[in-house]
C-alpha positions as CSV (number, residue, x, y, z in Angstrom):
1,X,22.1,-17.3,13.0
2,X,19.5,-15.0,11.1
3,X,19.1,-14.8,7.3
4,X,16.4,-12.9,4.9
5,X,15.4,-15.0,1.6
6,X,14.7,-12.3,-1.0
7,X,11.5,-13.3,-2.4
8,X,9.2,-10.5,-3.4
9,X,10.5,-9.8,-7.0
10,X,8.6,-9.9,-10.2
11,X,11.2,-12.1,-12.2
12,X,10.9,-10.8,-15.4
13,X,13.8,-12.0,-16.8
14,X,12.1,-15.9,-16.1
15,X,8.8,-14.5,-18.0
16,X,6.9,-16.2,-19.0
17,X,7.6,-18.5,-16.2
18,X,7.1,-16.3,-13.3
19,X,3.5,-14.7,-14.9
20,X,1.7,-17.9,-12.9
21,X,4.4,-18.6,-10.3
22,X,6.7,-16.5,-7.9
23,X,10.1,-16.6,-8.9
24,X,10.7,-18.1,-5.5
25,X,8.4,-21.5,-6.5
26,X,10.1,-21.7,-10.0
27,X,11.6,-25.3,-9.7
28,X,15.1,-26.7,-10.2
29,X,15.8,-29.6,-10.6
30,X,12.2,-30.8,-9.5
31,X,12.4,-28.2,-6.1
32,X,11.0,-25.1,-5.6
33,X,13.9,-22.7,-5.4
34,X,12.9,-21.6,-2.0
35,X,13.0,-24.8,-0.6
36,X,16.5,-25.6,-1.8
37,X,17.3,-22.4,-0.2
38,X,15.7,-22.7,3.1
39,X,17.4,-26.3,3.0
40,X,20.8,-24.9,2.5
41,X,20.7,-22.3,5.2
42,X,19.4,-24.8,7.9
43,X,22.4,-26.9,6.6
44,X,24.6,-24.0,8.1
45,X,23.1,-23.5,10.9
46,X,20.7,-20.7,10.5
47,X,17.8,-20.9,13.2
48,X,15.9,-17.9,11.9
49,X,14.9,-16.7,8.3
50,X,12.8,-13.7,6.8
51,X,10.6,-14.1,3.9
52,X,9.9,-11.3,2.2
53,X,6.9,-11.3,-0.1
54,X,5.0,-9.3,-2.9
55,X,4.8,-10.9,-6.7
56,X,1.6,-13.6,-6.1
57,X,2.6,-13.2,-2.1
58,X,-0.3,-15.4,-1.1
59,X,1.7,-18.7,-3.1
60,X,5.0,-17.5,-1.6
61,X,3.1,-17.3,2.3
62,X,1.4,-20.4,2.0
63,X,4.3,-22.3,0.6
64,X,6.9,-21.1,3.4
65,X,4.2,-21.7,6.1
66,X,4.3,-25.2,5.1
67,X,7.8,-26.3,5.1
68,X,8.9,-27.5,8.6
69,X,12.6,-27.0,8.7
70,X,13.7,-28.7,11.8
71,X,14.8,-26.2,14.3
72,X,14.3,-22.9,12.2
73,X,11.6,-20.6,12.5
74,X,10.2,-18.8,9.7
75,X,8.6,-15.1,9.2
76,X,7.2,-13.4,6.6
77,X,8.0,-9.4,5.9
78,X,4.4,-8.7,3.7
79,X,5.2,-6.1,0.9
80,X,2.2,-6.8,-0.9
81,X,1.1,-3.4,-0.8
82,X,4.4,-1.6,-1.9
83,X,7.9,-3.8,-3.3
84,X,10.7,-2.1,-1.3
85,X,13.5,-3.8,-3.8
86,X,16.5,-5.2,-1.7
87,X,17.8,-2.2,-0.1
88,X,13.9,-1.2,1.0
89,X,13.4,-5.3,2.1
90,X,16.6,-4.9,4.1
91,X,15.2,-1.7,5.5
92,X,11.9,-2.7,6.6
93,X,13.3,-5.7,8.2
94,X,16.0,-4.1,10.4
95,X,14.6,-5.1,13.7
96,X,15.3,-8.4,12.3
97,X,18.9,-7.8,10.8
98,X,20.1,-5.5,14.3
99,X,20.4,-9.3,16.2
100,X,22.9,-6.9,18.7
101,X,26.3,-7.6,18.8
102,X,25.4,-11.1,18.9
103,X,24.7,-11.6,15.7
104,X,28.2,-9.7,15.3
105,X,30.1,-12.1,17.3
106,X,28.9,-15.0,15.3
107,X,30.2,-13.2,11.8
108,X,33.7,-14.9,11.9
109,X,32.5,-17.9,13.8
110,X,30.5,-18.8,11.2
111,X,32.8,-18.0,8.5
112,X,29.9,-15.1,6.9
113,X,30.3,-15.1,3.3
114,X,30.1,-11.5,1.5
115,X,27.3,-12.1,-1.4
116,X,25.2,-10.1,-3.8
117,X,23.8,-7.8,-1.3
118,X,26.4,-7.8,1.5
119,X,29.9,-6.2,1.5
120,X,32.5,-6.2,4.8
121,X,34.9,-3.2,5.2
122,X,37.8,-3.1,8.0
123,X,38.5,0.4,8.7
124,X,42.0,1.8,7.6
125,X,42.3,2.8,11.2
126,X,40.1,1.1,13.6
127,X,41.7,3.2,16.7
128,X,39.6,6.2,15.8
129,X,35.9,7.4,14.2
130,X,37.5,10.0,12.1
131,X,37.2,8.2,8.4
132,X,40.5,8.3,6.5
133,X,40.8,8.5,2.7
134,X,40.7,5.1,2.0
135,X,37.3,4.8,3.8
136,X,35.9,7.5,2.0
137,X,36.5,5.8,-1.5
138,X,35.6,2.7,0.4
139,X,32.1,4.1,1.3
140,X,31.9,5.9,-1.8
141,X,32.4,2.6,-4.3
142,X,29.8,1.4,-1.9
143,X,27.3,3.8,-2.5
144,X,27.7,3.9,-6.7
145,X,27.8,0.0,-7.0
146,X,24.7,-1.2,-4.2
147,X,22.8,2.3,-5.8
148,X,23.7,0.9,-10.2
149,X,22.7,-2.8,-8.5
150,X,20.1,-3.7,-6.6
151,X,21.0,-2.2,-3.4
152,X,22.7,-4.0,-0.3
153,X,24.8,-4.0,2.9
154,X,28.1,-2.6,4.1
155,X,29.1,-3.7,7.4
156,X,32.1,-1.7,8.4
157,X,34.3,-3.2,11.5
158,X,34.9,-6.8,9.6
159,X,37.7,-8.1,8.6
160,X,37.4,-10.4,5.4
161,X,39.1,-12.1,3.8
162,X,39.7,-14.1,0.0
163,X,40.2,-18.2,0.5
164,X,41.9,-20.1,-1.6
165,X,38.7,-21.1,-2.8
166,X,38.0,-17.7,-4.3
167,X,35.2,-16.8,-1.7
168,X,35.5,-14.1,1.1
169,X,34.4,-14.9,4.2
170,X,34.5,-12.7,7.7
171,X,37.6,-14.4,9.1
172,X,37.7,-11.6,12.2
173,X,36.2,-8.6,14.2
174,X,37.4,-5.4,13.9
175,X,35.6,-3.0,15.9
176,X,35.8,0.6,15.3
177,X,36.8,2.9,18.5
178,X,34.7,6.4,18.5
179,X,31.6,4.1,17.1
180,X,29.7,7.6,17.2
181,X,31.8,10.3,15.8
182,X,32.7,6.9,12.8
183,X,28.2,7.2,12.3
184,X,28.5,10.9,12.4
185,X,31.1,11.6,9.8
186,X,29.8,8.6,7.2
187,X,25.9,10.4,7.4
188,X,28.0,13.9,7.2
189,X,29.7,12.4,4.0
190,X,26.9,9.7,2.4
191,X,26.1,12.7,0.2
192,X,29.3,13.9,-1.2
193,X,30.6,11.0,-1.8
194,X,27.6,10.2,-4.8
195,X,26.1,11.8,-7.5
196,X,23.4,12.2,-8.1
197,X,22.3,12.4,-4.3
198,X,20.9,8.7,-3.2
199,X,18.2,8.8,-0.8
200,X,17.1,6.6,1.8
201,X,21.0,5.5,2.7
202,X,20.7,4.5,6.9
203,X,23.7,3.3,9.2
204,X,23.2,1.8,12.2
205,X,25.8,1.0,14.6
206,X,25.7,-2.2,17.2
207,X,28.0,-2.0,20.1
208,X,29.9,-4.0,22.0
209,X,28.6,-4.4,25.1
210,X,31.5,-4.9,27.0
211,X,33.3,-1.4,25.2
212,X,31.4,1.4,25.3
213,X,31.4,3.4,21.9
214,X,33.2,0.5,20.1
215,X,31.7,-1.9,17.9
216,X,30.3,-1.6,13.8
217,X,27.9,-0.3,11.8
218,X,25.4,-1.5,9.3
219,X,25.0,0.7,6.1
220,X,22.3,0.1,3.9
221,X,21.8,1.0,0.6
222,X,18.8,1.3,-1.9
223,X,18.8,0.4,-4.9
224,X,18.8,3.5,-6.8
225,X,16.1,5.3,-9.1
226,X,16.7,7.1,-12.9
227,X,20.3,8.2,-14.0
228,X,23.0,6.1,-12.7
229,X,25.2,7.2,-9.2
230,X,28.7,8.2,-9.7
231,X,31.2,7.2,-7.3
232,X,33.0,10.8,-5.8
233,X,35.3,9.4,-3.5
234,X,38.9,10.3,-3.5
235,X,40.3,10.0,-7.1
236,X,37.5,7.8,-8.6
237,X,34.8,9.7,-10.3
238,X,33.4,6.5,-11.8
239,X,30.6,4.5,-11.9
240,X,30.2,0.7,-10.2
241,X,28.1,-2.1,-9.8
242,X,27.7,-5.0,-7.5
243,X,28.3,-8.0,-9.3
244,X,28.1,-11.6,-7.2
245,X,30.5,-10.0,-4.1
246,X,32.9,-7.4,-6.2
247,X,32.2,-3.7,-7.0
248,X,33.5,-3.4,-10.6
249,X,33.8,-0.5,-12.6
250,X,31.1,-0.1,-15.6
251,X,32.8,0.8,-18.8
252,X,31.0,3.5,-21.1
253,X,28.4,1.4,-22.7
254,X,27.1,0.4,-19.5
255,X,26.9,3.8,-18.8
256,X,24.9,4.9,-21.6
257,X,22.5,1.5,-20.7
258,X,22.0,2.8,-17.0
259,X,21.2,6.7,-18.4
260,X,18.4,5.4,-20.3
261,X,16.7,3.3,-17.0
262,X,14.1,5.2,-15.7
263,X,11.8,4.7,-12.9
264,X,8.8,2.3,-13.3
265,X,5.1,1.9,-12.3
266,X,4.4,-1.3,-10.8
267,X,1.1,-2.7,-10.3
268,X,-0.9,-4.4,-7.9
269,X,-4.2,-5.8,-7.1
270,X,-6.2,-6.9,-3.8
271,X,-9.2,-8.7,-4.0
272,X,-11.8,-8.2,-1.3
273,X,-15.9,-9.9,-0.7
274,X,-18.7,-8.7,1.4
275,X,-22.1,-9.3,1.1
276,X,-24.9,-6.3,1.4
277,X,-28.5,-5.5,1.2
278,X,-29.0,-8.9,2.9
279,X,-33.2,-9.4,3.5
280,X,-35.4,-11.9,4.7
281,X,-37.1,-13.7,1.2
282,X,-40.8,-12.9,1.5
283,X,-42.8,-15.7,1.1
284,X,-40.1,-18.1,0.9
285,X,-38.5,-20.9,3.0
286,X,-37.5,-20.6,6.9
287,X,-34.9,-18.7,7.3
288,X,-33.9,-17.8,3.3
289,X,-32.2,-14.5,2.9
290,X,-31.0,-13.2,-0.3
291,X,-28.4,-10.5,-0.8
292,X,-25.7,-9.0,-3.4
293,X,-22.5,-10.7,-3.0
294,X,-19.5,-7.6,-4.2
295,X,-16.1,-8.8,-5.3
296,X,-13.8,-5.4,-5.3
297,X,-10.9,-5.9,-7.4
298,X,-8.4,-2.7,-6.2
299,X,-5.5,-1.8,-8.4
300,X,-2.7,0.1,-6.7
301,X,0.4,1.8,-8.3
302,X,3.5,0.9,-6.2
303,X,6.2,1.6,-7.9
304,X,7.9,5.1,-8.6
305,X,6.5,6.4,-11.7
306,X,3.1,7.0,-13.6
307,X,0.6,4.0,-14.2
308,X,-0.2,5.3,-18.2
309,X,-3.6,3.6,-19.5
310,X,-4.1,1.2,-17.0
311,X,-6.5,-1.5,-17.8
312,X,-8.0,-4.3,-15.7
313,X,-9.7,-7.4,-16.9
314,X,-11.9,-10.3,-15.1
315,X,-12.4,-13.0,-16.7
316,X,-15.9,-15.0,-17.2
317,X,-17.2,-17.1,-13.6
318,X,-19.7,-20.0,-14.4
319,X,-22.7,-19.8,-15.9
320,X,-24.5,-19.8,-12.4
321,X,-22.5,-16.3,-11.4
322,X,-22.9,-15.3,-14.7
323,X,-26.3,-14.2,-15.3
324,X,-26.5,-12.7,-11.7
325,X,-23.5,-10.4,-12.6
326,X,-23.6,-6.4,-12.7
327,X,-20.3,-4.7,-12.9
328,X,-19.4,-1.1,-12.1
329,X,-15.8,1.1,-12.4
330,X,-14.2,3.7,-10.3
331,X,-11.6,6.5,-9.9
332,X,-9.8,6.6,-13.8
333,X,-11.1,3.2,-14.6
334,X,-14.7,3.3,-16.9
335,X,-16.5,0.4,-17.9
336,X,-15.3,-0.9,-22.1
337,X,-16.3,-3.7,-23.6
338,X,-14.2,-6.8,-23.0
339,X,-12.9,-9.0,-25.9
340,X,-12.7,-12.9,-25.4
341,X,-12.0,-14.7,-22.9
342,X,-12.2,-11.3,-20.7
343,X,-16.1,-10.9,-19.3
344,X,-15.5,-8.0,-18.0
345,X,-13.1,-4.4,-18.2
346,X,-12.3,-1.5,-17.0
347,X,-9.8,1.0,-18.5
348,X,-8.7,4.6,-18.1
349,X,-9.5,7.4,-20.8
350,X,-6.6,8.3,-23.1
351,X,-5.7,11.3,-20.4
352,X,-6.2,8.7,-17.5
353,X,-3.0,8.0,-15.2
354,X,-2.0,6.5,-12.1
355,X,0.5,8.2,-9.8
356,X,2.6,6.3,-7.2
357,X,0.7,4.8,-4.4
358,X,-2.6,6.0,-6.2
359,X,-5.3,3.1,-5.4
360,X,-8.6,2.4,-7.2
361,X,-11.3,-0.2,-7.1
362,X,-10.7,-1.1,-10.7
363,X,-13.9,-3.0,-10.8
364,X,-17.0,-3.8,-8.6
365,X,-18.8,-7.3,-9.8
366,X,-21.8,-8.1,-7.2
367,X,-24.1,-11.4,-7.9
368,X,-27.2,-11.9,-6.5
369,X,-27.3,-14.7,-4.3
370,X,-29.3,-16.9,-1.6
371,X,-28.2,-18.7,1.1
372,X,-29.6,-21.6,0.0
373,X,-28.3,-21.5,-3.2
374,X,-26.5,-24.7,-4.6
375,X,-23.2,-23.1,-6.6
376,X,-20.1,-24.0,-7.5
377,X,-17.2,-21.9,-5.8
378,X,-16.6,-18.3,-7.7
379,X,-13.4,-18.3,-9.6
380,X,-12.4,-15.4,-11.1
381,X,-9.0,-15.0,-13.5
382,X,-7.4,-11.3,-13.2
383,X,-4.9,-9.1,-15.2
384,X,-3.9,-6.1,-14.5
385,X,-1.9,-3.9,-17.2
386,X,-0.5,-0.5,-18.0
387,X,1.9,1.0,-20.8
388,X,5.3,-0.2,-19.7
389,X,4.5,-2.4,-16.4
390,X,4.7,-5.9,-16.1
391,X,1.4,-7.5,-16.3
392,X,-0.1,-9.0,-12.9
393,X,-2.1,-11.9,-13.6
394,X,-4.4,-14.1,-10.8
395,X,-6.7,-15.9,-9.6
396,X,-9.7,-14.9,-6.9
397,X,-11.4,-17.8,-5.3
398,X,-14.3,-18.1,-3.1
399,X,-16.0,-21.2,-1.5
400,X,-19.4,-21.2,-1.4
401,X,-20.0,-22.3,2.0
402,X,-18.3,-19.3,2.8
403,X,-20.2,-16.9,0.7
404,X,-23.9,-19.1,2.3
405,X,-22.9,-18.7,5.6
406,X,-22.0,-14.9,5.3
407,X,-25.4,-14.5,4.2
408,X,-27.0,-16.0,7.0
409,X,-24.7,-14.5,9.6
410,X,-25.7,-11.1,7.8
411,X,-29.0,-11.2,8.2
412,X,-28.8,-11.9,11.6
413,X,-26.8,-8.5,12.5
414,X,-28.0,-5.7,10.2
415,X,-28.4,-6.6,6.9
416,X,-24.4,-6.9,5.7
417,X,-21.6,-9.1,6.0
418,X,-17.5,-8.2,5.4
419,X,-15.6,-10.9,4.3
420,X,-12.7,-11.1,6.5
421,X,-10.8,-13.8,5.7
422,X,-8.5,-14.5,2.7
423,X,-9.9,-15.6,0.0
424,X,-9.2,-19.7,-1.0
């Protein structure tokens, strides 16, 4: 079985926890969350899981690369450069998520529980594509409660049932005959059965092998952006939200809460090194070069509205890298003057914005160096902010031995060196 471990969020609601660690290293209990999750799921039997990353990704990568999980295999789906929320995770990994009828089969072998993000609909009548009125409100409750939430999964073809332990679990298969006028007619309806229209809505169906044009379909749903989505199905006109594995109706003060949520800009920041104007030392020892080592700090907007006086701040390296420093700004960003314990910052003017996916190196800081310099290794603590965003902190580190070798290697092939490997 296959499984995706939602771990890109910003957790802001375990701030200020989560403003040095990913949500998905918070502990419990004296275990990273993530762990405890990965050991659950091999507990049941899952062979493969997705890891999707953004918040401090390179902690959430480095920690799921380490665990060995006996007989599961582990990927990573990298959203450091835009958060996709849990419908947009779901979407980017649907290669994953289509395992083929397969991964169907196994639903009511495995007893599948329905969950946050994943909802199972038998059709009224599985006999034909055409969608009766209960599958209308059906797809329409859908739509409103994933879109108010944080977006999800309806699989449509499943029959599931509530245990006596209160849980629903897939107990059988239901395949839906006509499995492609049944995709026609739900993409036909997707937008009259919401309001306001919800982009990015996709179904996919999976086929049985063995029955042509018979099998289910996988609907997903983003989480929806400004006003709240009202269901329009079939006498309901009313808003929902998924709550643990129910759609429930939102009475009028959450209403009024979800009118006033409004898109957000989210920011990032990707650190990169390389080392230029790299020269032979006249008069010096064999084989001493000297060079400016650069450390470009770029700041990205990636989430869906504007970035309003950003401002990005480094704070102070060693004494060594300190005197050596010269520091220059880009795009909206201009050099201020940076209050304690900051060293250096950049900020945008009063009329300086951001707009989605607008990317800027915030701020350049190059050292003079020599590659047979003695330092310490560069460390560098980060913050990014902006008028409503949640603040991105970090840490850039660079060994010396790197930064030594990269000087020598430069000046050995034309006088510059890129720094292509992560930074430790």
């Amino acid at each position: 079985m296959k499984a995706m471990i939602f771990a890109a969020g910003l957790g802001t609601r375990l701030r200020p926890i989560t403003e040095s660690t990913p949500k998905a290293l918070v502990p419990v209990n004296g275990k990273p969350m993530l762990e405890i999750t990965l050991a659950k799921l091999a507990e049941h039997g899952f062979s493969e899981v997705v890891v999707n990353v953004h918040h401090f990704a390179d902690q959430v990568r480095a920690f799921a690369n380490s665990q060995r999980v006996r007989e599961m295999t582990i990927h990573i789906s990298d959203e450091s450069e835009e958060l996709l929320d849990t419908g947009g995770g779901l979407k980017k990994a649907a290669e994953f998520l289509k395992g083929g009828w397969d991964f169907a089969s196994r639903l009511p072998i495995d007893g599948t529980e329905e969950s946050l993000h994943l909802e199972f609909k038998q059709k009224k009548d599985a006999s034909t594509g055409a969608l009766h009125r209960t599958d209308r409100q059906h797809l329409s409750m859908a739509l409103s409660g994933f879109a108010n939430a944080e977006g999800g999964l309806v699989v449509w073809g499943v029959d599931a049932r509530r245990g006596k332990d209160g849980v629903d679990r897939v107990r059988d298969l239901s395949p839906v005959c006509g499995l492609a006028r049944f995709v026609s007619e739900l993409q036909s309806l997707t937008p009259e059965m919401v309001s306001p229209h919800l982009q990015g809505v996709e179904h996919h169906p999976i086929e049985d092998p063995e029955t042509p044009d018979t099998g289910i379909v996988v609907t997903i749903v983003p989480k929806g952006e400004g006003e709240p989505h009202m269901a329009n199905g079939p006498k309901q006109h009313l808003y929902y939200r998924r709550t643990s594995s129910d759609f429930r109706y939102l009475e009028h003060y959450e209403v009024a809460d979800l009118f006033g949520r409004r898109p957000q800009a989210v920011l990032s920041v990707t650190p990169s090194w390389s080392i230029g104007n790299i020269r032979r030392v006249i008069g010096g020892a064999v084989n001493q070069w000297d060079g400016g080592l650069s450390v470009v700090f770029i700041v990205k907007n990636t989430g869906r509205a504007l970035a309003r006086f950003p401002c990005f701040s480094v704070g102070s390296p060693s004494p060594e890298w300190r005197q050596t420093g010269q520091v220059s700004a880009s795009g909206p960003f201009v050099k201020v003057q940076a209050p304690d314990p900051w060293a250096f910052r950049a900020a945008a003017s009063s009329d300086g914005v951001m707009y989605p996916n607008d990317r800027y190196p915030a701020l350049i800081i190059t050292f003079g160096v020599t590659n047979l310099d003695q330092r310490e290794d560069l460390e560098l603590p980060y913050e990014a902010v902006a008028d409503g965003c949640p603040v991105v902190r970090g840490i850039f580190r660079l060994k010396w031995e790197k930064v030594s070798l990269g000087i020598h290697y430069g000046g050995q092939s034309g006088g510059r060196y890129e720094g292509v490997e992560d930074p430790e």
